[in-house]
C-alpha positions as CSV (number, residue, x, y, z in Angstrom):
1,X,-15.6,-1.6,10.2
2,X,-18.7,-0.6,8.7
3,X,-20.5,-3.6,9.2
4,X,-19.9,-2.8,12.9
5,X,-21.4,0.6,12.5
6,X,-18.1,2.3,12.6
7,X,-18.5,5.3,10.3
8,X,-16.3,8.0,11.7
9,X,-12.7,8.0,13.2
10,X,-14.5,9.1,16.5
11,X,-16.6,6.4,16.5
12,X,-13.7,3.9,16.3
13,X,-11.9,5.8,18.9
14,X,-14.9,4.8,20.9
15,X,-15.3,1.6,20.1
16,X,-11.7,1.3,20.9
17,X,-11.9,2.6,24.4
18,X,-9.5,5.8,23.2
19,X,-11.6,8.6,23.8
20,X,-9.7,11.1,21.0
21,X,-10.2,10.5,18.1
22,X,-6.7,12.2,16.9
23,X,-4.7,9.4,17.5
24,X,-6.5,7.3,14.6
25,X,-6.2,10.8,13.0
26,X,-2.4,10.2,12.7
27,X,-2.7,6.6,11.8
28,X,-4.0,7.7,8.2
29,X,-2.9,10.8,7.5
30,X,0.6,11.2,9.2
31,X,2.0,7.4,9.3
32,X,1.5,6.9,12.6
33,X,1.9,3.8,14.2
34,X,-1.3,2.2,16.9
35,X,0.9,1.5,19.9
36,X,1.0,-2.4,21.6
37,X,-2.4,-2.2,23.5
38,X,-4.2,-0.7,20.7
39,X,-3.0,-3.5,18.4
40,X,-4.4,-5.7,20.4
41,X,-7.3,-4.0,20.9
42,X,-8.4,-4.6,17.1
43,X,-7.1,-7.9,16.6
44,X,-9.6,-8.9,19.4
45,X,-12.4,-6.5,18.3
46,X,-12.6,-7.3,14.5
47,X,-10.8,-10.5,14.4
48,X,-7.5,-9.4,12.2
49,X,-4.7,-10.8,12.3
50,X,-1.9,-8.8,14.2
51,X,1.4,-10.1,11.3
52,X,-1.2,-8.1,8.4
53,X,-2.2,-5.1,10.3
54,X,1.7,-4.2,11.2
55,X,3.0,-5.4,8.0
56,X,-0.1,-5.5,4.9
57,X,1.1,-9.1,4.5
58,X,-0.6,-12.4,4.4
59,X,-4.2,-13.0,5.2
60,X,-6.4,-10.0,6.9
61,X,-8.3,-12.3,8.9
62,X,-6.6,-14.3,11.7
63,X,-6.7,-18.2,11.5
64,X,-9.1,-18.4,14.7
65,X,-11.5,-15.3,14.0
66,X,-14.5,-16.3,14.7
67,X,-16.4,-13.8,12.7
């Protein structure tokens, strides 16, 4: 995320299209889950694939990201 100048959890909120910044708060520091459009949001954004961001398994980067 940093190579898209993401530093903060506000400015991924942004970058996101969420506004608040608390939900990505919950993702790390209460186990929170991203709900189905946010998902998708950053597998189209950065490229990752969907199975490894719900799961940690297989490759990060889905087989058609073009980045």
């Amino acid at each position: 995320m940093a190579q898209e100048g993401l530093v903060s959890y506000q400015d991924l909120a942004t970058y996101l299209g969420m506004g608040s910044k608390s939900p990505i708060n919950g993702w790390f520091t209460k186990g929170a889950i991203p709900d189905g459009s946010t998902i998708v949001r950053f597998v189209e954004r950065f490229g990752v694939n969907a199975h490894w961001l719900l799961t940690g398994v297989g490759p990060i980067r889905a087989p058609d990201a073009k980045r």
